[in-house]
N, C-alpha and C positions, 0 to 999 in steps of 0.2 A: 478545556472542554473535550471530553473524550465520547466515538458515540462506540458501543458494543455490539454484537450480534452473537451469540449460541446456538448452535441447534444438535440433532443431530446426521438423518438419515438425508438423500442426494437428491437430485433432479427435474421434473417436465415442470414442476412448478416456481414459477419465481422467485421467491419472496425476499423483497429490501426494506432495508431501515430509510426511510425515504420522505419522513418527516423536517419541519424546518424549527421544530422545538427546539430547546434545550434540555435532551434526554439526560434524564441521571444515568451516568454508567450502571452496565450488569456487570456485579462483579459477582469473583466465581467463588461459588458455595462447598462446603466439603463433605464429600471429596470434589477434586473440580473436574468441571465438565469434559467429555472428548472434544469441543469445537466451543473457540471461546475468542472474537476477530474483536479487535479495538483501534479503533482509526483517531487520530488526533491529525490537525482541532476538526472539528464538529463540520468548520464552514468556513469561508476566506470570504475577504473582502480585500480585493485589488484594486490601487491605483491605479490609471492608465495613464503608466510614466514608458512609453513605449514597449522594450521588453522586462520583465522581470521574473526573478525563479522562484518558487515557494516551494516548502519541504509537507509531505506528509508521513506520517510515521503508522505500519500498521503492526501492533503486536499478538501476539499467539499467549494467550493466557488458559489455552486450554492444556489436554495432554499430548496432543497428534499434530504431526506436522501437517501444515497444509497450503496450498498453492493458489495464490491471487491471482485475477486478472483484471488489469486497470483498465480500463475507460471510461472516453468522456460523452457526454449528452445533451445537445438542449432539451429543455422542457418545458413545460406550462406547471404553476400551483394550483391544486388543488382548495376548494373551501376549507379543508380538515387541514390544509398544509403537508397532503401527500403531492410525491414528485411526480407528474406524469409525462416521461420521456418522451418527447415529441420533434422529431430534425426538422429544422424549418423553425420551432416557433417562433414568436416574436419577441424581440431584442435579445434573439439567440448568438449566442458566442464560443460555443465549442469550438470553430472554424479556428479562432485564434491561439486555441494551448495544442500544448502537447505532453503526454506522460511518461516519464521513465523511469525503471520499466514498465513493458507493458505488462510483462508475469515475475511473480516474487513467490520465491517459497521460504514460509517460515517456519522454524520452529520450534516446538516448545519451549515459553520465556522468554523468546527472542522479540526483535524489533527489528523492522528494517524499511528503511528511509526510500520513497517514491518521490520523484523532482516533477514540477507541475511547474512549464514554461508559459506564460502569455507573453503572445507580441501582438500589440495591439494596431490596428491598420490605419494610414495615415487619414486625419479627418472625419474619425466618426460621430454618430449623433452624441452630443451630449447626455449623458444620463447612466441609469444602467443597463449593462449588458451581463446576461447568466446562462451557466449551464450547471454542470453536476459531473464532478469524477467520482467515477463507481469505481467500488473492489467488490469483486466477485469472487465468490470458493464456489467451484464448481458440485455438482454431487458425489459423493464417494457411490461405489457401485457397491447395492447390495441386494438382498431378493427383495424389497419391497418395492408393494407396488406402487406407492407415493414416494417418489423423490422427489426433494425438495432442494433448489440452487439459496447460499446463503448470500448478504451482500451486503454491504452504508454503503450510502449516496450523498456524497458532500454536495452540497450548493456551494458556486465561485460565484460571485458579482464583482464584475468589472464596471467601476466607476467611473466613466470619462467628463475631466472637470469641464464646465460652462454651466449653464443655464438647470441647475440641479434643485429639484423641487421635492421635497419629502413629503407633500400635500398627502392626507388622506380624511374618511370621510367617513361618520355612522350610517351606514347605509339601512341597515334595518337591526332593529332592539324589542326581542319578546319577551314577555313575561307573564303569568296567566292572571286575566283580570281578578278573579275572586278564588282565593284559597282557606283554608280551614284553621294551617297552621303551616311551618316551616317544616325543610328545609323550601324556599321556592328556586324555580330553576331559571335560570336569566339567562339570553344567548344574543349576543348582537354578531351584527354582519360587517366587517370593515374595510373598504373598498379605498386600496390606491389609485391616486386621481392626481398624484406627480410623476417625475422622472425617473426616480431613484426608490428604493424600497425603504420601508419606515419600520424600524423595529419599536417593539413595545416591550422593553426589557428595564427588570431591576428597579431602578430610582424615576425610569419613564416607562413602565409600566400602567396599561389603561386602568383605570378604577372606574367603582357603580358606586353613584350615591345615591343610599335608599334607607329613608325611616332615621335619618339624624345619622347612618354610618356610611361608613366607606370601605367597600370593597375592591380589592385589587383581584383583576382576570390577570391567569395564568400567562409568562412570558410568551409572548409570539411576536414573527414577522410579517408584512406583507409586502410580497413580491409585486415588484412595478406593472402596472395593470388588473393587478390581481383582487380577490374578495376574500376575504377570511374568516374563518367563522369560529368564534369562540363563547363558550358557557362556563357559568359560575352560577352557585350556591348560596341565597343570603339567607340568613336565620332571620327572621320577622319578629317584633313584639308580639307580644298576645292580641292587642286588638292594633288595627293600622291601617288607617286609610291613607296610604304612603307613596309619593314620587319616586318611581326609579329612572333613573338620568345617568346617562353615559354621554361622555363628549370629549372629542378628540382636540388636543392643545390644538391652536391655531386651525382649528375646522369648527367641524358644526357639533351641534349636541341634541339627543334625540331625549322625548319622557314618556315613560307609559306608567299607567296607574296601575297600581294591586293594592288592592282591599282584602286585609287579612281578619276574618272574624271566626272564631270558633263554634260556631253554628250547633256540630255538635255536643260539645260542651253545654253551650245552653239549651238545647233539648233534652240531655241529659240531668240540667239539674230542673229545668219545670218539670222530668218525672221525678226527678227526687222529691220538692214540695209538693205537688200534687198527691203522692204518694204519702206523704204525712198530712196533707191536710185532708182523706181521704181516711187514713186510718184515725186521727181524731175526728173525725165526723163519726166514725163506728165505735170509738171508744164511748165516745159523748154522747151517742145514740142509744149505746148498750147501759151505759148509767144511770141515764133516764126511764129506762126502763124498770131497772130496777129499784131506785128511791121509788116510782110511781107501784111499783109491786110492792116495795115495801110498806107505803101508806095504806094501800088499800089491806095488808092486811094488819093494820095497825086498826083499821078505822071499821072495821069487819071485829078485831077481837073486843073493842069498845062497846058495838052495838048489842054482842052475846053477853057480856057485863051487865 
């Protein structure tokens, strides 16, 4: 699992890779980019077997050398699954690592390995504990006037074993009651209501069932505490008065109705018949006319006979 960042120009503005997806890597296009940061893996998930060291690897796939800077963060998740860095949050655990180094310069092609310590504190709550190690490329100085800082934000969860509950829960599931035709848009809300974060990945990945099919929503996680909100796309029969149902293993399962009928289609073809049976009423009106012209003067040349 690799995440990428490219950009090119420096500074006041933030911007991090700061998602809990599973991003396809950017990979670099020809010619390749001046700024081109790829951090593996994507995300850790730690035991909490006292202390332990983990490796991240950040490579330079651009042309230009350039200079990281590691730190760590608690945070809160976001609905979209952006990170929003927050000290203090809850079941925050930055307090327990540490990075080294804290600056790396790489480059071009190169690779080079950051050691990411947790020592975990005697007795704590059962469950998960997260932060987020960032790598930061600062802005290169140049005359514009938007600089931009580039960055990935790894999520760590430290799992301390006891009483570990993966519980989570549909919390809300939209979809528009009456549509015309597909594609329609489906977005449910899914709310951790255990200890531990519950991913929805791969072979348990959430699926929609709607209209005899199944739909699988895109992989996501939900951070302990947290709501997530994900959409997906299902293509509709042509007519469907159809159950869409989403429901989490081992939780609850919500349904909402969509009524799919082509409305405009059938107003469209009552003016198609209309329209012929309209032009045969003038065909048949007009031919009447004429056999009846043509008698009268059939029955007009008889009488001058």
């Amino acid at each position: 699992m690799v995440n990428s960042v490219r950009g090119g120009t420096a500074g006041f503005l933030v911007v991090l890779c700061l998602f809990l997806t599973q991003g396809t890597p950017v990979r670099a296009a020809e010619p390749e980019p001046a700024f081109s940061m790829q951090v593996t893996p994507t995300r850790l998930v730690v035991p909490a077997a006292g202390t332990s060291e983990h490796r991240f690897d950040v490579t330079n796939k651009g042309r230009e050398t350039f200079q990281v800077t590691v730190e760590k963060s608690d945070f809160v998740a976001g609905e979209s699954g952006a990170m929003r860095f927050q000290p203090g949050a809850p079941h925050a655990a930055a307090a327990w690592a540490e990075v080294e180094p804290a600056q790396v310069t790489v480059p071009p092609g190169e690779t080079r390995p950051v050691t990411l310590r947790v020592v975990v504190p005697e007795s704590p709550e059962p469950g998960d504990h997260q932060f987020a190690v960032i790598f930061k490329v600062p802005a290169a100085k140049t005359t514009a006037n938007i600089r931009i800082n580039r960055g990935i934000a790894a999520p760590v969860f430290v799992t301390v074993p006891g009483a570990i509950d993966r519980s989570a829960e549909v919390a809300d599931l939209q979809a528009p009651g009456f549509v015309l035709g597909g594609p329609v848009p489906i977005t449910a809300r899914i709310r951790s209501t255990g200890t531990a974060h519950r991913d929805f990945r791969g072979l348990e990945r959430l699926k929609i069932q709607a209209g005899g099919s199944e739909l699988p929503f895109p992989d996501f996680t939900v951070v302990r505490g947290a709501t997530r909100e994900v959409a997906a796309t299902w293509d509709p029969p042509l007519v469907c008065f159809c159950d869409v149902t989403v429901a989490v293993p081992g939780g609850n399962t919500r349904t909402v109705q969509v009524v799919v009928f082509p409305l405009h289609l059938v107003v469209a073809l009552v003016a198609v018949v209309m329209g012929g049976v309209l032009i045969w009423v003038v065909v048949r009106h007009r031919y009447r006319r004429r056999v009846e012209s043509a008698a009268r003067e059939l029955a007009g040349s008889r009488s001058r006979v």
